[in-house]
C-alpha positions as CSV (number, residue, x, y, z in Angstrom):
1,X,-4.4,-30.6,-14.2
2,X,-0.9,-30.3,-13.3
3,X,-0.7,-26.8,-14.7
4,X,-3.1,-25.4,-12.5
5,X,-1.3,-27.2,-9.4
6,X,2.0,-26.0,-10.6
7,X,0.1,-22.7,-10.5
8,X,-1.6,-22.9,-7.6
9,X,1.9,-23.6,-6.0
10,X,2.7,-20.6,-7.6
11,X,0.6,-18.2,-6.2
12,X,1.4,-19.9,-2.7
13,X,4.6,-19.4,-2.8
14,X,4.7,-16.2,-3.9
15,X,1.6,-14.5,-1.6
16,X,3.8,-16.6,1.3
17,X,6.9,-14.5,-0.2
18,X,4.8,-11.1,0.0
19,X,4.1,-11.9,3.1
20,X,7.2,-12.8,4.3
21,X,8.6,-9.6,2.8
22,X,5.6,-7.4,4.5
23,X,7.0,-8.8,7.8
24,X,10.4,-8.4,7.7
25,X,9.4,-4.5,5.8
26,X,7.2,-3.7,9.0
27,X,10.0,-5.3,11.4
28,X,12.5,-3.2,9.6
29,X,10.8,-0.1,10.0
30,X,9.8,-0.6,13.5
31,X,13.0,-1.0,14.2
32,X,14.8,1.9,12.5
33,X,11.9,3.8,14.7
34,X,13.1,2.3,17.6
35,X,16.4,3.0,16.4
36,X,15.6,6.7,15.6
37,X,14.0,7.3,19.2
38,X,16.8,5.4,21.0
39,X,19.2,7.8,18.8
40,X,17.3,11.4,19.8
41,X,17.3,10.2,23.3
42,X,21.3,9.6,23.2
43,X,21.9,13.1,21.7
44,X,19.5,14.7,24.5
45,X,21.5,13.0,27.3
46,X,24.6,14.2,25.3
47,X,23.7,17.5,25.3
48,X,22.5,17.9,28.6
49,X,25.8,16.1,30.2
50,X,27.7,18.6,28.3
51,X,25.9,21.7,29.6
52,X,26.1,20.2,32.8
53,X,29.8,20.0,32.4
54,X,29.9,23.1,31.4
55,X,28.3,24.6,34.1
56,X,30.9,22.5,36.5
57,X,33.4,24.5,34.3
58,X,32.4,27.8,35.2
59,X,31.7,27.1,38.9
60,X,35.2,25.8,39.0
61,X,36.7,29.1,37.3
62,X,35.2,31.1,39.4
63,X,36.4,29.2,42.8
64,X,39.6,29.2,41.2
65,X,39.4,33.1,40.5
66,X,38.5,33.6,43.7
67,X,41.2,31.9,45.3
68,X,43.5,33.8,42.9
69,X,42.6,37.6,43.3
70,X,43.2,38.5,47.0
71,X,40.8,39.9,49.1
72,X,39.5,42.7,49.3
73,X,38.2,44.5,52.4
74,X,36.4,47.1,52.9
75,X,36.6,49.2,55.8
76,X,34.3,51.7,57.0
77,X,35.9,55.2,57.8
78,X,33.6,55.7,60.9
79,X,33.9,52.4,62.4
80,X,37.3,52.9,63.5
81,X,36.8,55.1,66.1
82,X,38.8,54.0,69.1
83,X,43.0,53.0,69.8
84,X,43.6,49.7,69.6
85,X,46.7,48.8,72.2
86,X,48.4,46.3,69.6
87,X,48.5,48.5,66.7
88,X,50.1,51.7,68.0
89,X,53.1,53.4,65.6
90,X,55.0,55.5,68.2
91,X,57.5,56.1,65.8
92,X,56.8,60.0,65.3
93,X,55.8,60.5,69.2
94,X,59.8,60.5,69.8
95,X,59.0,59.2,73.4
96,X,60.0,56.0,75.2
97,X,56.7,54.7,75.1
98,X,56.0,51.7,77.6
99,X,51.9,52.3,77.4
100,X,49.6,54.5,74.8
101,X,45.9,54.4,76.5
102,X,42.9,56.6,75.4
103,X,42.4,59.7,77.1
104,X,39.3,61.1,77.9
105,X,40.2,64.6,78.8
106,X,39.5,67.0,76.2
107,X,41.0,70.8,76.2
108,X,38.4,72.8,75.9
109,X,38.8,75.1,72.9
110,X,39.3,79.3,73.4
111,X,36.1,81.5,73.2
112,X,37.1,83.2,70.5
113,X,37.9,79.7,68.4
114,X,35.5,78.2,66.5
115,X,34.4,75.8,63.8
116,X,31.7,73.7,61.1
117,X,31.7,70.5,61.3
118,X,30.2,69.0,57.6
119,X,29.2,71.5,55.1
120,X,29.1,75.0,55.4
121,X,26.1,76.0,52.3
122,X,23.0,76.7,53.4
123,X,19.6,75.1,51.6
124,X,17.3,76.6,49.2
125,X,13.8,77.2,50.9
126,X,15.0,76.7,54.8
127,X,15.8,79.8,56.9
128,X,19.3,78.9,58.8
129,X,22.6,80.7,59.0
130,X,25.0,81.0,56.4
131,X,28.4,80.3,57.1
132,X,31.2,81.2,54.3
133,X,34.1,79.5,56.6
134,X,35.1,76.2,57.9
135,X,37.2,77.6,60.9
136,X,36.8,81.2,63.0
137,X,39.9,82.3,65.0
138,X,39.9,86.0,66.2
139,X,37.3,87.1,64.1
140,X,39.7,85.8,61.2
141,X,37.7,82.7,59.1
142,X,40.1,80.0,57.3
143,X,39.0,77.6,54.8
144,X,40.6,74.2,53.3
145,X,40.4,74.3,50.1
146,X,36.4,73.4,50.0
147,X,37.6,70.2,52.3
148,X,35.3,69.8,55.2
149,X,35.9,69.6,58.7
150,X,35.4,66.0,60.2
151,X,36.4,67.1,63.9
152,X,39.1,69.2,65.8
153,X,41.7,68.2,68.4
154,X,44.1,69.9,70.9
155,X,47.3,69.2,72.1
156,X,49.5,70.5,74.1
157,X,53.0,72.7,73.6
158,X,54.7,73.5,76.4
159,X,53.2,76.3,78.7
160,X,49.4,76.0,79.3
161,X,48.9,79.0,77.2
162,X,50.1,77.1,73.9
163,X,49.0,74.5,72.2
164,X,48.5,72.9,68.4
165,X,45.3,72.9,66.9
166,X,44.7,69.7,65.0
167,X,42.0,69.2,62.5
168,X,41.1,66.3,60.6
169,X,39.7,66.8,57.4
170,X,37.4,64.8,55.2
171,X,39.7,63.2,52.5
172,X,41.8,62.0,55.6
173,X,44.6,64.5,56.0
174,X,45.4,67.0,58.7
175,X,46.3,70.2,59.5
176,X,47.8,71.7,62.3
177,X,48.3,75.4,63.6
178,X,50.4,76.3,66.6
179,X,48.0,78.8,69.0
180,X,50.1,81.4,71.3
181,X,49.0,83.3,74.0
182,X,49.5,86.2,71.7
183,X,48.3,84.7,68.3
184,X,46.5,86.6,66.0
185,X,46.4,85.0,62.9
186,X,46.8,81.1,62.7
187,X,49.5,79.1,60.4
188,X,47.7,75.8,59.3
189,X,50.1,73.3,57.4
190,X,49.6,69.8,56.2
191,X,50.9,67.5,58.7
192,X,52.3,64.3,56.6
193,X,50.2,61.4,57.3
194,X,47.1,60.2,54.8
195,X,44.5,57.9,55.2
196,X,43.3,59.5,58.6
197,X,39.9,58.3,60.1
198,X,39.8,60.0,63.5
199,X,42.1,62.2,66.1
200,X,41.5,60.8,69.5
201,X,43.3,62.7,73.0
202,X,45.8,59.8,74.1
203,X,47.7,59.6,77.2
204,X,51.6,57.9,76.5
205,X,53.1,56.3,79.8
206,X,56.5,56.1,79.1
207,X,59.3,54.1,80.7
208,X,60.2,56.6,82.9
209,X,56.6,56.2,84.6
210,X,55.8,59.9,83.4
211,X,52.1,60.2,81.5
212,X,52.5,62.7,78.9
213,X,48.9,63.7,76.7
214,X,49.3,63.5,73.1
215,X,46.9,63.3,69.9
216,X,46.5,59.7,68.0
217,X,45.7,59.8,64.6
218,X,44.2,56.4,63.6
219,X,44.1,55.5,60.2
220,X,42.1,53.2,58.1
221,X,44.5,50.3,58.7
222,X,43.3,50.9,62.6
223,X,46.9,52.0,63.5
224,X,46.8,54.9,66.0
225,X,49.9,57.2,65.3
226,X,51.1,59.4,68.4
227,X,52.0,62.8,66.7
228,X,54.8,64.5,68.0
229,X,55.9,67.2,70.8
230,X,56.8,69.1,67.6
231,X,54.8,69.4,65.0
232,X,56.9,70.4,61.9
């Protein structure tokens, strides 16, 4: 009889022991679970705080390359189209310059003077004129170098029957030809000045109270430059 107690006890203890163990087994593995999932979510928050750090990174190198290249400005050529009184160079005009204002007066180019603004070919298919020069002077045509005309000024030299002809060309130089009463043939030279945008008529007041008509040439910094009596 107290065998089969003893073994009853027995099988007691140890189904209580099995069960015991089943719990704490299933509490272990629900917990590693927990663990696991509590883990994954860590290294997701990880991995998104460091791309969102590196995203702060690059915004930050790019404010800070900003800051360090300087800036650059464009300037459109055909914007700058008129003198502005506080950036005048009257360095070459070799006046005593109190005032430099636009003039409005134009000198209306000779008859026998002419010239092509833009291109000169002609276009496959369309019936127009064909022009092989950039500039006409006494029947006489003058190109520049394939360069094309952007527009043509006039300035005065001395007796009304002399005068420079100025023309701008398109990669912003200018030449210049000196037009006698008796010219035949004209003499264009390069004046010395780059970077030129427009030629504008100006009028110079100078501290005498005389008004003497020159040619600005503004370039693309917007200074107007007053060329001189004497072209050279």
């Amino acid at each position: 009889m107290k065998s089969k107690i003893t073994l009853i006890i027995l099988i007691v203890v140890i189904v209580f022991l099995g069960a015991l163990s089943f719990f704490f087994g299933y509490k272990y593995l629900d917990t590693n679970d927990k663990v696991n999932e509590l883990t994954a979510q860590v290294d997701t928050l990880n991995k998104e705080k460091e791309e969102i750090q590196a995203q702060i990174n690059e915004e930050n190198n790019e404010e800070d390359n900003k800051e360090a290249e300087p800036e650059i400005q464009v300037v459109e050529k055909l914007t700058i189209a008129k003198l502005d009184p506080n950036k005048v160079d009257i360095s070459r005009s070799g006046l005593d310059v109190e005032e430099v204002i636009e003039n409005g007066v134009k000198k209306n180019l000779s008859t026998d003077l002419d010239y092509i603004v833009g291109p000169t070919t002609s276009y496959p298919g369309f019936t127009i004129d064909y022009y092989d020069f950039q500039f006409r002077f006494n029947d006489k045509t003058y190109n520049f170098d394939g360069k094309q005309i952007v527009e043509v000024q006039t300035q005065s030299h001395g007796a009304s029957s002399s005068w420079y002809i100025i023309v701008l060309l398109d990669d912003g130089t200018i030449r210049y030809a000196l037009r006698n009463y008796n010219t035949t043939d004209l003499d264009f030279k390069e004046y010395d000045l780059q970077d030129v945008v427009k030629i504008i008529p100006v009028a110079v007041k100078t501290s005498e109270g005389k008004i003497i008509p020159r040619v600005g040439a503004i370039t693309s910094d917007g200074v107007t430059h007053v060329l001189p009596f004497e072209l050279p």
